[in-house]
C-alpha positions as CSV (number, residue, x, y, z in Angstrom):
1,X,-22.3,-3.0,-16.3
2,X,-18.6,-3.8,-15.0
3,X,-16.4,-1.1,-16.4
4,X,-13.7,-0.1,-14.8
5,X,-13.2,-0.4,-11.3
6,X,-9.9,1.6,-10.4
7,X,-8.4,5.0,-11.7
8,X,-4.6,5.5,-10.6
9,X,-3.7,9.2,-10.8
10,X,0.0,10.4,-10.6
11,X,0.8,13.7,-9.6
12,X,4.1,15.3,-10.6
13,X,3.9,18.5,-8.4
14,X,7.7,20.1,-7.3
15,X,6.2,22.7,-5.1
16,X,3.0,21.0,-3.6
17,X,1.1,23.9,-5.2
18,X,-2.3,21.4,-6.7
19,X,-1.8,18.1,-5.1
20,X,-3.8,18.3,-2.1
21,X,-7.2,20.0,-4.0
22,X,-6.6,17.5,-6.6
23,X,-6.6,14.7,-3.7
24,X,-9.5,16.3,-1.9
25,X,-11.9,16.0,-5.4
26,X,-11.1,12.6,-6.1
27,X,-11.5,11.6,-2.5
28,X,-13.0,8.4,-2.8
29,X,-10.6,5.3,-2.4
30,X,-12.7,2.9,-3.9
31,X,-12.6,4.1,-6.7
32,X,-9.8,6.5,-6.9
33,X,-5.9,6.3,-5.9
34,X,-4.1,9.7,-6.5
35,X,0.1,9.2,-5.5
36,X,1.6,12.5,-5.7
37,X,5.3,12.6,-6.5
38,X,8.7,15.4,-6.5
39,X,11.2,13.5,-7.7
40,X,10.6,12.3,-11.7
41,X,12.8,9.2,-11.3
42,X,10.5,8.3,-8.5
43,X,7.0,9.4,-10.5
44,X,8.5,7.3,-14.0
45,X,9.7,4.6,-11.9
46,X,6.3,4.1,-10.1
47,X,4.6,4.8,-13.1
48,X,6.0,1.8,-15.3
49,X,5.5,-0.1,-11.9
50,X,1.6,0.0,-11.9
51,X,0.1,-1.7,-14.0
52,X,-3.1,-3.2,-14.8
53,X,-5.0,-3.4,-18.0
54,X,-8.5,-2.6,-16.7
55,X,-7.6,0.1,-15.0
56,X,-7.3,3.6,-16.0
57,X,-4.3,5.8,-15.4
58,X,-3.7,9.6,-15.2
59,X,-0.5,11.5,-15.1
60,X,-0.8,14.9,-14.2
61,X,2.4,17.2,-14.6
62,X,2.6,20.2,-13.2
63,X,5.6,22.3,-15.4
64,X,8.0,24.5,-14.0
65,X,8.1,27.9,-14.9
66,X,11.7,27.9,-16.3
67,X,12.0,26.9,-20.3
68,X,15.1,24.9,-19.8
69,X,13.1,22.3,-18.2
70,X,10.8,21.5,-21.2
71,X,12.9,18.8,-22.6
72,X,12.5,17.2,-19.2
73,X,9.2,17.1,-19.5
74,X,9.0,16.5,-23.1
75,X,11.2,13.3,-21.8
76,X,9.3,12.1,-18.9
77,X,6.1,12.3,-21.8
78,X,7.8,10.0,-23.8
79,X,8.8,7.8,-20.9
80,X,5.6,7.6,-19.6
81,X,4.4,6.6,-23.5
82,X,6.7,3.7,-23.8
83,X,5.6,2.1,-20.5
84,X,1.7,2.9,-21.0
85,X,0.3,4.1,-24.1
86,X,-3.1,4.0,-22.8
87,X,-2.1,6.6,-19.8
88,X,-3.6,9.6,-20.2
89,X,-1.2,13.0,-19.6
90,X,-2.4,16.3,-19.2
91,X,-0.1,19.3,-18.5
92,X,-1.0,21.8,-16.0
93,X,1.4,25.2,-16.8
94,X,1.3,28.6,-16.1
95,X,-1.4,30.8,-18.0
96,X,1.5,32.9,-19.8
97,X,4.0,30.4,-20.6
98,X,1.1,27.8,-22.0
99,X,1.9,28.8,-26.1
100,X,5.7,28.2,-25.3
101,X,5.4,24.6,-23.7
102,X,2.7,23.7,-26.9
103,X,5.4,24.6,-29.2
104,X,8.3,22.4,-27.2
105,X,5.9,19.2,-25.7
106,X,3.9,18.6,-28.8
107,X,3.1,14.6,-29.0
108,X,1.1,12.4,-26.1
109,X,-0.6,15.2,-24.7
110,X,-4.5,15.0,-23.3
111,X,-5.1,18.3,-22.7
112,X,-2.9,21.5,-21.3
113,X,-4.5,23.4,-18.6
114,X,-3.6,27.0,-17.4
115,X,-3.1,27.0,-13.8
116,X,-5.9,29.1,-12.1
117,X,-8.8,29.0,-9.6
118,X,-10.8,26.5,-12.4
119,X,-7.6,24.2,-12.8
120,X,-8.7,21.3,-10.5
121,X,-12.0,21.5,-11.4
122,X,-10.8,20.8,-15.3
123,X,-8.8,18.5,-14.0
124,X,-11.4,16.6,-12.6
125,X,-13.9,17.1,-16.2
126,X,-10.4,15.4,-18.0
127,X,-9.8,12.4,-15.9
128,X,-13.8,11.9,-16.2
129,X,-13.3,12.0,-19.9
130,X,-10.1,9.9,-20.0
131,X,-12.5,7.5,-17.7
132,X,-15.2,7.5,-20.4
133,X,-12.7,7.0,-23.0
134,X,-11.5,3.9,-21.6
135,X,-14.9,2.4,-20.8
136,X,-15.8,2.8,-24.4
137,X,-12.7,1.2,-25.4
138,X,-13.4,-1.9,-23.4
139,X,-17.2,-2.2,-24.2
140,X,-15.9,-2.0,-27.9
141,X,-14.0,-5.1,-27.8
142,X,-16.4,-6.9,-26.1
143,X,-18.8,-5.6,-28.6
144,X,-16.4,-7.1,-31.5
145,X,-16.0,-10.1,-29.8
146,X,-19.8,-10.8,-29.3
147,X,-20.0,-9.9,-32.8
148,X,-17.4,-12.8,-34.0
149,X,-19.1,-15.4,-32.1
150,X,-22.2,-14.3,-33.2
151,X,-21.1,-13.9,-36.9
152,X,-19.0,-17.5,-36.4
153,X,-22.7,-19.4,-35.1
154,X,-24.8,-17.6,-38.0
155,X,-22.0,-19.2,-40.5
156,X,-22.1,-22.5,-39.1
157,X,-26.0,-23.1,-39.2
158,X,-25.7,-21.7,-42.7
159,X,-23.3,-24.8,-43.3
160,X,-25.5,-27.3,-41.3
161,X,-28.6,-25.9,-43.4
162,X,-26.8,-25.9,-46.4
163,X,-25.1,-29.5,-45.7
164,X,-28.7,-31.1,-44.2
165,X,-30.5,-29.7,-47.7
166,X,-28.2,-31.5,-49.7
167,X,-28.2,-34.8,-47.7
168,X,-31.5,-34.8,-46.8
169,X,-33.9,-33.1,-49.8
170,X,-37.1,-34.8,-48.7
171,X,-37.3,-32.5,-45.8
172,X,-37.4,-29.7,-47.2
């Protein structure tokens, strides 16, 4: 089955602090392209660049610790939205700070995960998710289109049947 063949993931990481164990899971670059960026102009900007509609994307943000800068991020959520709606974000914050930023960033959020020794590896179980979530999306409009056509021929040789019974009783 041909599902999707590319996953782009987009760091936002300040301090460097989850970048490179996130690049060392998802080390496979045939399958997996994880860009890792400090500045958010940059990381919006190359965001709304990419795009490609069988291909699933991943923004990762990891917060500051300061509470002035959740309307940033609450901001660069909503950018990220309006260029992609199908872009999954998850939120990686500090253990002690998480209530506070669920209260300020509310909408367009996957998932918010406390940064610990198990951060990557939920990391990693989310973008599989957001992966499976996009497959099944795909292989559900293929579905309903096989369906129409399907649906669409069944109509028409009702027709015909219908049309060949009336013009041609004997046969029947």
């Amino acid at each position: 089955m041909a599902g999707i063949k590319m996953t782009y993931i987009f760091c936002y990481d300040d301090h460097r602090s989850f970048t490179d164990e996130v690049k060392k899971r998802f080390s496979d670059s045939e399958r997996y392209v994880v860009e890792s960026y400090h500045n958010p102009d940059d990381f919006l900007e190359n965001i709304k660049k990419e795009r490609d509609g069988r291909s699933c994307r991943v923004a990762i943000i990891g917060v500051p610790d300061s509470f002035e800068q959740y309307d940033t991020i609450a901001q660069m959520t909503l950018e990220i939205k309006k260029a992609d709606r199908s872009t999954g974000i998850i939120l990686l914050v500090h253990q002690d700070k998480l209530h506070e930023l669920k209260k300020a960033v509310v909408f367009n959020i996957e998932d918010y995960i406390p940064r610990n020794s198990n951060a990557v590896l939920r990391i990693h179980n989310n973008v599989k998710r957001l992966i499976s979530e996009k497959n099944i999306s795909i292989f559900r409009k293929r579905r309903n289109m096989s369906l129409y056509v399907l649906l669409g021929f069944a109509i028409l040789i009702a027709i015909l049947l219908l049309v060949a019974r009336i013009k041609l009783p004997h046969y029947f």
